[in-house]
TORDO-180284 format. One record per residue: residue number from 1; residue in one letter; z, x, y of N, C-alpha, C in turn. Coordinates in Angstrom, 1 decimal, m for minus. Atoms other than C-alpha are relative to their C-alpha. Layout:
BEGIN
REC    i  aa     n_Z     n_X     n_Y    ca_Z    ca_X    ca_Y     c_Z     c_X     c_Y
REC  NUM   A       Z       X       Y       Z       X       Y       Z       X       Y
...
***
This chain:
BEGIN
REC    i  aa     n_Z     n_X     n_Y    ca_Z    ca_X    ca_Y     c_Z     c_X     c_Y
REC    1   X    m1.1     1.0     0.0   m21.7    14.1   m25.4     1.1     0.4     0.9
REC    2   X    m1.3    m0.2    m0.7   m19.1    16.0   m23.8     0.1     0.1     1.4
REC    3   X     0.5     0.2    m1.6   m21.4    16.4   m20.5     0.5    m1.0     0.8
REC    4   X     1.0     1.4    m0.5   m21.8    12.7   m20.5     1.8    m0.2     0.0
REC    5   X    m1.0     0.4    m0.1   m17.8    12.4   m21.0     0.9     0.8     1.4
REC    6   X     0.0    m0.3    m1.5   m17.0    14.6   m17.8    m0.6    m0.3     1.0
REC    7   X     0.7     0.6    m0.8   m19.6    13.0   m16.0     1.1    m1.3     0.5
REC    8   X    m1.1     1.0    m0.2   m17.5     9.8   m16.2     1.2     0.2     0.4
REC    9   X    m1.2    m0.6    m0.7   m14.4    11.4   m15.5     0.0     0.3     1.5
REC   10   X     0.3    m0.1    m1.6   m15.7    12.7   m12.3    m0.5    m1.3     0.7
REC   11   X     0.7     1.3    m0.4   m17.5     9.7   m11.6     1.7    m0.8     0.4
REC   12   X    m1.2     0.9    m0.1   m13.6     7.7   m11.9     1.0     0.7     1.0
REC   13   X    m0.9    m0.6    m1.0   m11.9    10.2   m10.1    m0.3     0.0     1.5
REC   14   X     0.6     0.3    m1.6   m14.5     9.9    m7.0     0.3    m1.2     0.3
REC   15   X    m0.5     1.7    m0.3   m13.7     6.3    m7.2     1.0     0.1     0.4
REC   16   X    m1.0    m0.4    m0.8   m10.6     6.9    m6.8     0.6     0.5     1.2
REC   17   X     0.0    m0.5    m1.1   m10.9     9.1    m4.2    m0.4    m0.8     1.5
REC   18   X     0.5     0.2    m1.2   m13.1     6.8    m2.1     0.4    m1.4     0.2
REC   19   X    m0.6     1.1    m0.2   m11.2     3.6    m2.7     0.9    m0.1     1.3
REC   20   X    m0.2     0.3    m1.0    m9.9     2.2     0.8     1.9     0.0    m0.3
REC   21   X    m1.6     0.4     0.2    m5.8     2.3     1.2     0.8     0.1     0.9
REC   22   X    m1.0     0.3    m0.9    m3.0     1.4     3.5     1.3     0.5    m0.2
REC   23   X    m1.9    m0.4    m0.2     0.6     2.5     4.1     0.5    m1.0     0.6
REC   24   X    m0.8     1.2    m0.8     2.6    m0.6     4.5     1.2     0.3    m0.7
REC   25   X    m1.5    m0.1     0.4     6.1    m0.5     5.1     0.8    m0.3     1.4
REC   26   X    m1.1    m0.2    m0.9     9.4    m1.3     6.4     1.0     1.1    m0.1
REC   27   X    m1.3    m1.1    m0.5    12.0     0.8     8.1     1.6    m0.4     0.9
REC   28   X    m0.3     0.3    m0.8    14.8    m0.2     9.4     1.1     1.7     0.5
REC   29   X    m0.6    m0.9    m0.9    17.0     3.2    10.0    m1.0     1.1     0.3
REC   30   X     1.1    m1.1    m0.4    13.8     5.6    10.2    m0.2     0.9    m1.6
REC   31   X    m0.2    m0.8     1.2    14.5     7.1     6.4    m1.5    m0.7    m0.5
REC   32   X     1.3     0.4     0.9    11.4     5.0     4.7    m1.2     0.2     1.2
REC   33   X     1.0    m0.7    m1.0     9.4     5.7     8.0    m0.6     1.2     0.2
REC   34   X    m0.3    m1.6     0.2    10.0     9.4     7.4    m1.5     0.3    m1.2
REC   35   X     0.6     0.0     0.9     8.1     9.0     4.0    m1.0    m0.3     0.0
REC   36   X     1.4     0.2    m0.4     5.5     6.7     4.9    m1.0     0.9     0.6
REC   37   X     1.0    m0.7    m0.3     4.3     8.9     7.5    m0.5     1.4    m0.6
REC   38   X     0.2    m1.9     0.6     4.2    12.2     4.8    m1.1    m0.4    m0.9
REC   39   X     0.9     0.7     0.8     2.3     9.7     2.8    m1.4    m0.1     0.8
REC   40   X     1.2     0.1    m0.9    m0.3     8.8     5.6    m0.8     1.2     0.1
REC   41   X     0.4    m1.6    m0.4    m0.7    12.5     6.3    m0.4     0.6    m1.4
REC   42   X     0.3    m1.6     1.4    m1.3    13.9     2.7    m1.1    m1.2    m0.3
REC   43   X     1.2     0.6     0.4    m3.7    10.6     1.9    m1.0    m0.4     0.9
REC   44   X     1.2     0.4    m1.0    m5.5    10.4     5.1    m0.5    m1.7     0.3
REC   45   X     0.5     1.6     0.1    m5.1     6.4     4.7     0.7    m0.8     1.5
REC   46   X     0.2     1.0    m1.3    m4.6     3.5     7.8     1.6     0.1    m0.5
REC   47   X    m1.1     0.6     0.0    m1.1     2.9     8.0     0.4    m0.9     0.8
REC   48   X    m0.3     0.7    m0.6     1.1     0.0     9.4     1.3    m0.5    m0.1
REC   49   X    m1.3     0.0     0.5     4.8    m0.4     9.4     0.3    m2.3     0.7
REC   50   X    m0.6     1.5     0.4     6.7    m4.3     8.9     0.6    m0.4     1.1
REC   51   X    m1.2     0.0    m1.3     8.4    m5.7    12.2    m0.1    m1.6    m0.3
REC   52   X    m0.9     1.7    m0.2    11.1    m8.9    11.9    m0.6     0.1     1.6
REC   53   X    m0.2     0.9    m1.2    10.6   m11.0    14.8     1.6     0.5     0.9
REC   54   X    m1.5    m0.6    m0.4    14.6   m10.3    15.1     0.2     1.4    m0.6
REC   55   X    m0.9    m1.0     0.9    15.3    m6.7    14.0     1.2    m0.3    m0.2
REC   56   X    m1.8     0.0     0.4    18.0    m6.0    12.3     0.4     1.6     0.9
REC   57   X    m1.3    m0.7    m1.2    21.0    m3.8    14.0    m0.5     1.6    m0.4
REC   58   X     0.1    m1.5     0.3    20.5    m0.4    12.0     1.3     0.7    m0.3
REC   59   X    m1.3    m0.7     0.5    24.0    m0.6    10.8     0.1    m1.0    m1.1
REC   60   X    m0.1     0.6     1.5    24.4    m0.8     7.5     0.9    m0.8    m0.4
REC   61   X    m1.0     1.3    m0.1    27.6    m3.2     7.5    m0.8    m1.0     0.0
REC   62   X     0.7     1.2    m0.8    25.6    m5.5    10.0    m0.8    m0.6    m1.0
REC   63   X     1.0     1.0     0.9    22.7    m6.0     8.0     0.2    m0.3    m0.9
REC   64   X    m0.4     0.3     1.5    24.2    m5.9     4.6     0.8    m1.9     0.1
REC   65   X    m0.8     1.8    m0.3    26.3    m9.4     6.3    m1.2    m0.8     0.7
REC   66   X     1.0     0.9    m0.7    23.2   m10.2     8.2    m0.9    m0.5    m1.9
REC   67   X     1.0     0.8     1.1    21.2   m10.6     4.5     0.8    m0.7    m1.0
REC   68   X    m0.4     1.1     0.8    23.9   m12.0     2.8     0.1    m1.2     0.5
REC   69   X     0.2     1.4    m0.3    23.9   m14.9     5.1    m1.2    m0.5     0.1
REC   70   X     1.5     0.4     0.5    20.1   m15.0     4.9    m0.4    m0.9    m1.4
REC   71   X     0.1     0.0     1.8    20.4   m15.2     0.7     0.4    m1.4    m0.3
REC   72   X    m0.4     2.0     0.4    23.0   m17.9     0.8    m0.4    m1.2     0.9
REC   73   X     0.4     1.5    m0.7    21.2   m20.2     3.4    m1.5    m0.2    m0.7
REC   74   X     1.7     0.2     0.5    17.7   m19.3     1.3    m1.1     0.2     1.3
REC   75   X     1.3     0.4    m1.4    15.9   m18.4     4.6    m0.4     1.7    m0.1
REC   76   X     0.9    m1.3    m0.2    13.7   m15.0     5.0     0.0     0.5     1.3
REC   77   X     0.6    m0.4    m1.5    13.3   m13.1     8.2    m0.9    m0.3     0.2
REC   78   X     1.6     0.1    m0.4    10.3   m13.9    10.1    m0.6     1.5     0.4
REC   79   X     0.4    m0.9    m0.7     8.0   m11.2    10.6    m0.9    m0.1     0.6
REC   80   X     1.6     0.5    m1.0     5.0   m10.7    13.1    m1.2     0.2    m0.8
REC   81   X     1.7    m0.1     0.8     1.2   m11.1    12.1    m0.2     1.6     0.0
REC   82   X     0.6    m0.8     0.0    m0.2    m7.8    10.7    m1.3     0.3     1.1
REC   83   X     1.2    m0.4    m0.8    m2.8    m6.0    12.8    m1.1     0.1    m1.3
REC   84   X     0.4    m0.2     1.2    m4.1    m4.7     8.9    m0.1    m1.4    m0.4
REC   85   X     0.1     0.6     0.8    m6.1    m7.4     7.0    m0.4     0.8    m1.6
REC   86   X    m0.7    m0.3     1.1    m4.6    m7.3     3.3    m2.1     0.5    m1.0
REC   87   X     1.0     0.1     0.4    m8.1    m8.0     2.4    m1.2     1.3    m0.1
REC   88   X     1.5    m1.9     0.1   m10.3    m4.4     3.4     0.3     0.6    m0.6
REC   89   X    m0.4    m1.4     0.8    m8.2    m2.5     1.0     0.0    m0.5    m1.3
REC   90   X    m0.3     0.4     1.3    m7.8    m2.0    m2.3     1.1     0.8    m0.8
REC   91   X    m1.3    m0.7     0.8    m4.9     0.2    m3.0     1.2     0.2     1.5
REC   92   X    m1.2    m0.1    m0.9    m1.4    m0.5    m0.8     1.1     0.6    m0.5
REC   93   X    m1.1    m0.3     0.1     0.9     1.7    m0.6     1.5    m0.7     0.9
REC   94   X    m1.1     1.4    m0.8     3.9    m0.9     0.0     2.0     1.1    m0.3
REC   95   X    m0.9    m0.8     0.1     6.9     1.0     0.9     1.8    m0.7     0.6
REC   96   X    m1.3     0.6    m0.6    10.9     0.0     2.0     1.2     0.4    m0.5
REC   97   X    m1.2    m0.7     0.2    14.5     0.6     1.8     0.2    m0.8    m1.4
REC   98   X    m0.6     0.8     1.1    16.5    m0.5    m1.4     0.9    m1.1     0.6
REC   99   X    m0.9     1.2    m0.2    18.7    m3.7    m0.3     0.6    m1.2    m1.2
REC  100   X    m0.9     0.6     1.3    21.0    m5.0    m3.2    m0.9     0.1    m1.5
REC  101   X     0.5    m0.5     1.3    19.2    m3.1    m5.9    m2.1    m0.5     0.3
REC  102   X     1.7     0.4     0.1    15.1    m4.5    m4.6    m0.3     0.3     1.1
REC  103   X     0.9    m0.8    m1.4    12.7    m3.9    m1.7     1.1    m1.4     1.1
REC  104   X    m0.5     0.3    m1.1    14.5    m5.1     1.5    m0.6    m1.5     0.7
REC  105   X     0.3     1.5    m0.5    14.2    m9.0     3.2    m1.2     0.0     0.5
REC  106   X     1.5     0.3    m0.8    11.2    m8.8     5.5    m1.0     0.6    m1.1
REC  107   X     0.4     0.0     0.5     9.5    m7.4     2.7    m0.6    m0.7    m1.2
REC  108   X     0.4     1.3     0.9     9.8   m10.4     0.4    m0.7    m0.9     1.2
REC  109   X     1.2     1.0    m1.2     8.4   m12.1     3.9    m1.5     0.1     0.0
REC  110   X     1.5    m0.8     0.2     5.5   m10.0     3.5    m0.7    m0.8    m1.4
REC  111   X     0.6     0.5     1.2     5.0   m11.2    m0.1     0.0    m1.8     0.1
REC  112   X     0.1     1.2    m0.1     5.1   m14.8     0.6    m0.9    m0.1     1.2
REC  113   X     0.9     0.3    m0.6     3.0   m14.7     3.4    m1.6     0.6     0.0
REC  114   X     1.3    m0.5     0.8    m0.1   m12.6     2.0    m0.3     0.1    m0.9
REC  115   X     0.4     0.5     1.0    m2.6   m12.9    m0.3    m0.3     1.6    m0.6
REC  116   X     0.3    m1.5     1.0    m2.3    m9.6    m3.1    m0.7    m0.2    m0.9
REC  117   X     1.0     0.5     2.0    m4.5   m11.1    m6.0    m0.7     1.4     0.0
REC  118   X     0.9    m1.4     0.6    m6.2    m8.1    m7.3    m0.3     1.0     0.5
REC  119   X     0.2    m1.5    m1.2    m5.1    m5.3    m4.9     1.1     0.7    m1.0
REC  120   X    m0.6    m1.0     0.1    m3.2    m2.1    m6.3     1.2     0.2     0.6
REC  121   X    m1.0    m0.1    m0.7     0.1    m1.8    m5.2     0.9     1.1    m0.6
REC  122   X    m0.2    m1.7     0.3     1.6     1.8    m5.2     1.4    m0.7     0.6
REC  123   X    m0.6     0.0    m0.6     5.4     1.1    m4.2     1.1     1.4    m0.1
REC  124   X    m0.4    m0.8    m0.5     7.3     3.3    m2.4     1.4     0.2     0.7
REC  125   X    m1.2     0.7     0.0    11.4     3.2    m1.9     0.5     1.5     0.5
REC  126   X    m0.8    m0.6    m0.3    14.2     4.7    m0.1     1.5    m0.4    m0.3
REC  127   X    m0.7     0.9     0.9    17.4     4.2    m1.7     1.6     1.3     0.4
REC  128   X    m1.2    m0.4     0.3    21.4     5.5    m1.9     0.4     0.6    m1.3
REC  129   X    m0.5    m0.2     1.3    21.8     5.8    m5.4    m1.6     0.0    m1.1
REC  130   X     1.4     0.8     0.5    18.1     3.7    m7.0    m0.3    m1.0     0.3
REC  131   X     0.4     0.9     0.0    16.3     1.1    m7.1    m1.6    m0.3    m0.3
REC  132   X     1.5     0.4     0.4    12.5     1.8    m7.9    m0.4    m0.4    m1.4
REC  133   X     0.2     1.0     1.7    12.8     0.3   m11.4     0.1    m1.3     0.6
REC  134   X    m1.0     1.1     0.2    14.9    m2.7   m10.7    m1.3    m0.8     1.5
REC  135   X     0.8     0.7    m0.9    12.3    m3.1    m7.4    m1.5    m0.6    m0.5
REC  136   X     1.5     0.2     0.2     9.0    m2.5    m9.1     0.2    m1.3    m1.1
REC  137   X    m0.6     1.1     0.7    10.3    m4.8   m11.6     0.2    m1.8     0.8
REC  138   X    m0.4     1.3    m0.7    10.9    m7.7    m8.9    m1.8    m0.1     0.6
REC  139   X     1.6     0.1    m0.1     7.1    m6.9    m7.6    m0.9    m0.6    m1.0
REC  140   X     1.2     0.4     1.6     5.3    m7.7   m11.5     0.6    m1.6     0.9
REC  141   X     0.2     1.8     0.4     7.1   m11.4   m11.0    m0.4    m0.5     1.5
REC  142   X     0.5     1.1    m1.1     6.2   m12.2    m7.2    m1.2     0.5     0.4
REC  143   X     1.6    m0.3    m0.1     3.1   m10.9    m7.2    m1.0     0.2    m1.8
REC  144   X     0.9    m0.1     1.5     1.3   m11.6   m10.3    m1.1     0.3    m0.6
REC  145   X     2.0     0.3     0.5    m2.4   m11.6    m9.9     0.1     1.9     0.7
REC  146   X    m0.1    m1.3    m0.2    m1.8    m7.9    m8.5     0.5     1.1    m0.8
REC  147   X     0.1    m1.0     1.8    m1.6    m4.8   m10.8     1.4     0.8     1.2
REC  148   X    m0.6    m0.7    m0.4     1.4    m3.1    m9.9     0.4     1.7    m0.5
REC  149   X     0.0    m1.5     0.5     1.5     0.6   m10.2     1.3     1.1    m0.1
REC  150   X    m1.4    m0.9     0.0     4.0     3.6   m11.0     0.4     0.6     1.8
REC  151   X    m0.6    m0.4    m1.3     5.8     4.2    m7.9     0.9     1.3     0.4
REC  152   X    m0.3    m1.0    m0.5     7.9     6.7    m5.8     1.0    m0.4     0.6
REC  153   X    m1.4    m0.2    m1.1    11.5     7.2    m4.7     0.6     0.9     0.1
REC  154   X    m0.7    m1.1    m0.3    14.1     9.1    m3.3     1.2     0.0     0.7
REC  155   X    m1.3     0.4    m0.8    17.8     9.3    m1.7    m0.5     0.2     1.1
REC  156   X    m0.5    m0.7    m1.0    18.2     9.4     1.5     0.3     1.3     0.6
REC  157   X    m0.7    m0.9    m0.5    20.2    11.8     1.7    m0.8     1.7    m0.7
REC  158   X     0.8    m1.4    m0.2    17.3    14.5     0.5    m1.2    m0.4     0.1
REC  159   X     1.8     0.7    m0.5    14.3    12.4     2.0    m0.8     1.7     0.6
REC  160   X     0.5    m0.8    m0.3    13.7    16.4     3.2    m1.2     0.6    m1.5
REC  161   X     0.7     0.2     0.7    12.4    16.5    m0.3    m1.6    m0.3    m0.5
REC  162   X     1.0     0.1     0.3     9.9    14.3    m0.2    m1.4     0.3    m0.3
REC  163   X     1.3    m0.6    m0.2     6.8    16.3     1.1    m0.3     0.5    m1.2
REC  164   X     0.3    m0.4     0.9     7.0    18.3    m1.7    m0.5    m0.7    m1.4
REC  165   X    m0.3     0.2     0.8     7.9    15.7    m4.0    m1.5    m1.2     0.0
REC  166   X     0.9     1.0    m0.2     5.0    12.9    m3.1    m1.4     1.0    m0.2
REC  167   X     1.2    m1.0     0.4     2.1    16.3    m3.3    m0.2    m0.1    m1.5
REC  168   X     0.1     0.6     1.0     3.1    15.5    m6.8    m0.4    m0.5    m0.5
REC  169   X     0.3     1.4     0.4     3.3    12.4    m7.3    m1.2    m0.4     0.2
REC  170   X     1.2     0.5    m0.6    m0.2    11.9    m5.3    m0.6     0.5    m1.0
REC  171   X     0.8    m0.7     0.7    m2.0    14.6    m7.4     0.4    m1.0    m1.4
REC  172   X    m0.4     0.2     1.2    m0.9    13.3   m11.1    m0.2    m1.2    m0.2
REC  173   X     0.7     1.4    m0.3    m1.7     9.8   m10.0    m1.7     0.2     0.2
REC  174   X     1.1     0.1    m0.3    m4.9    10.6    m9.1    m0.4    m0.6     2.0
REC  175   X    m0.1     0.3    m1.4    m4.4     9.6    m5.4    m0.4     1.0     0.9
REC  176   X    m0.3    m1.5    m0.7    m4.9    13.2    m4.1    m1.0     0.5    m1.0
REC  177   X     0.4    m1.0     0.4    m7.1    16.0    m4.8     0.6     1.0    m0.6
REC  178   X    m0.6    m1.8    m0.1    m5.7    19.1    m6.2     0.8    m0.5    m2.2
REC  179   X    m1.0     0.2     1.0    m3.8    19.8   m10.0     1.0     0.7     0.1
REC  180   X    m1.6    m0.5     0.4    m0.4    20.2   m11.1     0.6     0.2    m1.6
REC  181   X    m0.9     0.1     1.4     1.4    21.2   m14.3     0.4    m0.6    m0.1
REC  182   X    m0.9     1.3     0.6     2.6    18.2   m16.3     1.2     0.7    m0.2
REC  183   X    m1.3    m0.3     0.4     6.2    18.3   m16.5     0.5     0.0    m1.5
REC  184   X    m0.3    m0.1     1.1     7.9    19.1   m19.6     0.7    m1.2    m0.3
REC  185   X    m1.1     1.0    m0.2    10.1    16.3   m21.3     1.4     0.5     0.2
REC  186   X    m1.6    m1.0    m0.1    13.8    16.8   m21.4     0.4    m0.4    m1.8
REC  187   X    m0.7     0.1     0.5    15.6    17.5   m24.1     0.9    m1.3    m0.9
REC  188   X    m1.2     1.2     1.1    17.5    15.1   m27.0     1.4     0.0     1.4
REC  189   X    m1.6    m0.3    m0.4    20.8    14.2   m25.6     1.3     0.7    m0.8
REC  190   X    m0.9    m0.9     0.6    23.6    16.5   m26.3     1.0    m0.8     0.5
REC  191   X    m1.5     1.0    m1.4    27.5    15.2   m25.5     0.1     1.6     1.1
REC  192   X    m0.6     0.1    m1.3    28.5    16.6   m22.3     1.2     1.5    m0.2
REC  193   X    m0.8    m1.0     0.1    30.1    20.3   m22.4     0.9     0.0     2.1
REC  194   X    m0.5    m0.2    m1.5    32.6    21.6   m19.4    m1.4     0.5     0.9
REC  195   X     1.1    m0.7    m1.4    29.5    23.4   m17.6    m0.9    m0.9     0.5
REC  196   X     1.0     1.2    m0.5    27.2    20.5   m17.7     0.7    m1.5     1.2
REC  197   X    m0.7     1.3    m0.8    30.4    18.0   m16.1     0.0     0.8     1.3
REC  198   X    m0.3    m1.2    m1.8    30.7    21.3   m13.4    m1.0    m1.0     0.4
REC  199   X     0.9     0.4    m0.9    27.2    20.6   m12.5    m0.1    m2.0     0.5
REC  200   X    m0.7     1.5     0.3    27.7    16.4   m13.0     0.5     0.0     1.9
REC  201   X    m1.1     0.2    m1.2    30.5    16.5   m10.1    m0.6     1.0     1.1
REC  202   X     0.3    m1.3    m1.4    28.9    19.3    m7.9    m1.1    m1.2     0.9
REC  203   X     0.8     0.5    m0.8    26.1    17.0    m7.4     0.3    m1.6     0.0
REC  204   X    m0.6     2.0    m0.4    27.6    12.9    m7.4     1.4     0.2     0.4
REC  205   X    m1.7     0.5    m0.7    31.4    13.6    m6.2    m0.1    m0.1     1.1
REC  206   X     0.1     0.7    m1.2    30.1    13.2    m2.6    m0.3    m1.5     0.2
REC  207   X     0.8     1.9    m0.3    28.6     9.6    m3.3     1.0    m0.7     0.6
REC  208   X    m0.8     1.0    m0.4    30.0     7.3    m1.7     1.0    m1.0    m0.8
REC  209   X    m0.5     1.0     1.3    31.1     4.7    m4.8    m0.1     1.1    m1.2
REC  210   X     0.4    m0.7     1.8    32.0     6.2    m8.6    m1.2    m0.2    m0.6
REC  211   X     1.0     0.0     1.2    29.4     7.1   m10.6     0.1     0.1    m1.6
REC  212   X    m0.3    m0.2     1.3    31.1     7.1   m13.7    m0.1     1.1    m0.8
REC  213   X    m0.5    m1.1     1.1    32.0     9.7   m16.5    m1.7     0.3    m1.2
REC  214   X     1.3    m0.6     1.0    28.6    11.9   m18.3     0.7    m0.1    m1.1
REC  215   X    m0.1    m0.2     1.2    28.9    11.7   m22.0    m1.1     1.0    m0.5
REC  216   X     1.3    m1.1     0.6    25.1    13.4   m23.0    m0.3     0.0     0.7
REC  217   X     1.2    m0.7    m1.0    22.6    15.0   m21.3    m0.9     0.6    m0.6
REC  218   X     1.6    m1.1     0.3    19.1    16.5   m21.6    m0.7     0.6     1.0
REC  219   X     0.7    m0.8    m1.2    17.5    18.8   m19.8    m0.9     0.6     0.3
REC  220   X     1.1    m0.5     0.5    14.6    20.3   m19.1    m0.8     1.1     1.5
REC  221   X     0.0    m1.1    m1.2    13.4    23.5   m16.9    m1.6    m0.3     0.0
REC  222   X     1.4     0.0    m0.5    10.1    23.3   m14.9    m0.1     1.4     1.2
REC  223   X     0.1    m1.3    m0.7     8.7    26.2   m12.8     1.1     0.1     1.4
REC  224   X    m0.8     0.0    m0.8    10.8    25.5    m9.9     1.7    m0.5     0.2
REC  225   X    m1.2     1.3    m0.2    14.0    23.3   m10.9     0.4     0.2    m1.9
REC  226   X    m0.5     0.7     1.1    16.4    22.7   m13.9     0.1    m1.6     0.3
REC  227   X    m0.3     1.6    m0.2    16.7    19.1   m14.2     1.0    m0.6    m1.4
REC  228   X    m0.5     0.3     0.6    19.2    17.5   m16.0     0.2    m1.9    m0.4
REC  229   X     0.2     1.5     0.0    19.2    13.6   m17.3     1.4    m0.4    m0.4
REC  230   X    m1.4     0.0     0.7    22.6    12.5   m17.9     0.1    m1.7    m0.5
REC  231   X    m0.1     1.9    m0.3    24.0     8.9   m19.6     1.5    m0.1     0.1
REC  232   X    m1.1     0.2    m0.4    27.0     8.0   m18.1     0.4    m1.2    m0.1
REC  233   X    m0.9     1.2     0.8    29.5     5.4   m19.2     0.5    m0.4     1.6
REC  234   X    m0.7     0.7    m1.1    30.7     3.2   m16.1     0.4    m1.1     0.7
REC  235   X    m0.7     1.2    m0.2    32.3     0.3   m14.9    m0.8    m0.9     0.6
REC  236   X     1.2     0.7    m0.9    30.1    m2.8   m14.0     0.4    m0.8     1.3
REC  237   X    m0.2     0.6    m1.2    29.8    m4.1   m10.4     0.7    m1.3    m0.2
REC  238   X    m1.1     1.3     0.0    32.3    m6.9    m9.5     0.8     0.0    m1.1
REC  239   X    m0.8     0.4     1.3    34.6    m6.1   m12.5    m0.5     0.1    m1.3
REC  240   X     0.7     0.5     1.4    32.1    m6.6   m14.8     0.4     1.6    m1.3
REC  241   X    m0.2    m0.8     1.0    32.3    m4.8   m18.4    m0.3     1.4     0.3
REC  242   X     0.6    m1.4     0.0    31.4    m1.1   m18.9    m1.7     0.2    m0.5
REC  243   X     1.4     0.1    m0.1    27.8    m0.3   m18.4    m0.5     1.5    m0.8
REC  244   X     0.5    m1.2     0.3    25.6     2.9   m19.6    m1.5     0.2     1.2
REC  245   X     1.0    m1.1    m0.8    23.3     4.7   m16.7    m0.6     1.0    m0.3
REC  246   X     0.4    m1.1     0.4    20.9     7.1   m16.4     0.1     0.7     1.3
REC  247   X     0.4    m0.8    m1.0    21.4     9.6   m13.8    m0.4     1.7     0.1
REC  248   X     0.8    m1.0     0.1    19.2    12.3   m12.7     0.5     1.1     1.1
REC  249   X    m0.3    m1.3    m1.5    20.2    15.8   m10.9    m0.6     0.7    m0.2
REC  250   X     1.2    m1.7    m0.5    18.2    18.7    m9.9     0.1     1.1     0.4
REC  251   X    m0.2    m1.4    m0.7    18.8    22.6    m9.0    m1.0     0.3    m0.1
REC  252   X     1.1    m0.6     0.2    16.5    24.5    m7.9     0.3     1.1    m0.4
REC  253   X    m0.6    m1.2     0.5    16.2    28.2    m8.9     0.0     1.0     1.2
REC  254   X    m0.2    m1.0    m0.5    16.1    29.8    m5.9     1.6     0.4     0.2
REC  255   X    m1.4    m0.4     0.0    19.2    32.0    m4.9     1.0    m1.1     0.9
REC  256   X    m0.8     0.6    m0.4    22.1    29.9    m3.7     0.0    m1.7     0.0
REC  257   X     1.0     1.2     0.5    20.3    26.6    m5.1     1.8    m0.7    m0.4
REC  258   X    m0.9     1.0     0.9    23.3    23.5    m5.8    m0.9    m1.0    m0.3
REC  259   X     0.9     0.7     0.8    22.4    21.0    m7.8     0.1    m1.8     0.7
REC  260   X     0.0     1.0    m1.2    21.3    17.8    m6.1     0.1    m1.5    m0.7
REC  261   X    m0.5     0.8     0.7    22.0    14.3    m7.7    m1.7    m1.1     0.6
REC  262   X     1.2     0.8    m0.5    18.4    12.4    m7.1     0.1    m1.9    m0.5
REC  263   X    m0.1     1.6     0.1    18.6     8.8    m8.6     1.1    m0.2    m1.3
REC  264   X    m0.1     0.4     1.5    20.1     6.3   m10.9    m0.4    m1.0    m0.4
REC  265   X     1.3     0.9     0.7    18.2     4.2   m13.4     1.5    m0.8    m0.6
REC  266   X    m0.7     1.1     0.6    20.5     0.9   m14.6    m0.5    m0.7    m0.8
***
């Protein structure tokens, strides 16, 4: 019996392995291009990146005014015809910047102009602060007939990360060959001592925007990294009431390691 239950295991995992998959993505400052191709290279799959008809500028002002005038006239960038038909694969890794909390304009182009009914969709995000909830979340409702899968992000500002971080991700998914130690959980939340706000402010007082005030935290050490989960009390966009976040920071343990401020979950 237990043969016959490893048999099938192996059997699912070779599936896996020999299922057909694409790297699709947009980029517009080269940070989600970065990732894609570490992705291409560690799964050996076709990739093909997203091109507007008009790029955009590659300054974040510009386009942020270029998509709000998009939004409120209701119009989409155009993009060009794929070379990749949607159809020879069966697992897309669909990748892009964050743009007002979801995947970025030409990539809702993408979704309105191809057919995803019963393809895999691995999404894959580059972001300031987050947005792979709030995106994968906008994928379930414009693509329906497609299974949307756990995804992968990361700031910017330590996309040097990724390699490491997507060897992971790939293996534990099943995407990749090779095992990894499951990660521990974290910790109950505790309130919020002085040493835990040190680390807090070591790794978010560079952000750009407030990140609001930690009250708990949980934590939890893995062979390489403390990781810390914090929930923080903060003011909501445009005025709005006081919110609760979750943000996540990370030290490693080698010597002179600070602690790095990786996402936040809203």
């Amino acid at each position: 019996m237990k043969k016959g239950l490893v048999f099938i295991a192996m059997m699912v995992s070779m599936t896996s392995f020999a299922q057909k998959k694409l790297v699709l993505y947009f980029s517009e400052s080269g940070t989600t291009k970065t990732v894609a191709e570490e992705l291409q290279k560690q799964l050996g799959a076709d990739i093909e990146s997203i091109l507007p008809e008009e790029p955009y500028s590659g300054n974040f002002q510009e386009t942020m005014q270029r998509v709000q005038r998009e939004n409120q006239s209701g119009t989409l960038p155009k993009i060009k015809a794929l070379k990749a038909k949607i159809a020879d694969y069966d697992i897309i890794f669909l990748g892009y910047p964050i743009w007002g909390g979801t995947y970025a304009s030409p990539v809702a182009s993408l979704l309105k102009e191809q057919d995803f009914a019963g393809k895999k969709i691995v999404p894959f995000c580059t972001f300031g602060s987050g947005g792979l909830n709030t995106s994968s979340d906008a994928l379930v409702k414009a693509l329906p007939k497609a299974k949307i899968l756990a995804g992968y992000g990361v700031r910017a500002a330590r996309v040097t990360a990724a390699a490491k971080e997507l060897d992971r991700f790939l293996k534990e998914n099943g995407y990749k060959k090779g095992n990894v130690a499951k990660l521990p959980a974290y910790s109950e939340q505790k309130p919020v001592t002085d040493a835990e706000k040190a680390i807090f402010d070591a790794a978010c007082s560079s952000y750009q925007f407030p990140l609001g005030t930690p009250e708990t935290y949980g934590k939890r050490i893995t062979d390489d990294s403390i990781d810390y989960e914090f929930k923080v009390k903060s003011q909501g966009f445009g005025g709005g009431g006081a919110q609760t976040s979750t943000i996540y920071v990370t030290m490693g343990k080698e010597a002179g390691a600070k602690p790095e401020f990786t996402q936040v979950v809203r």
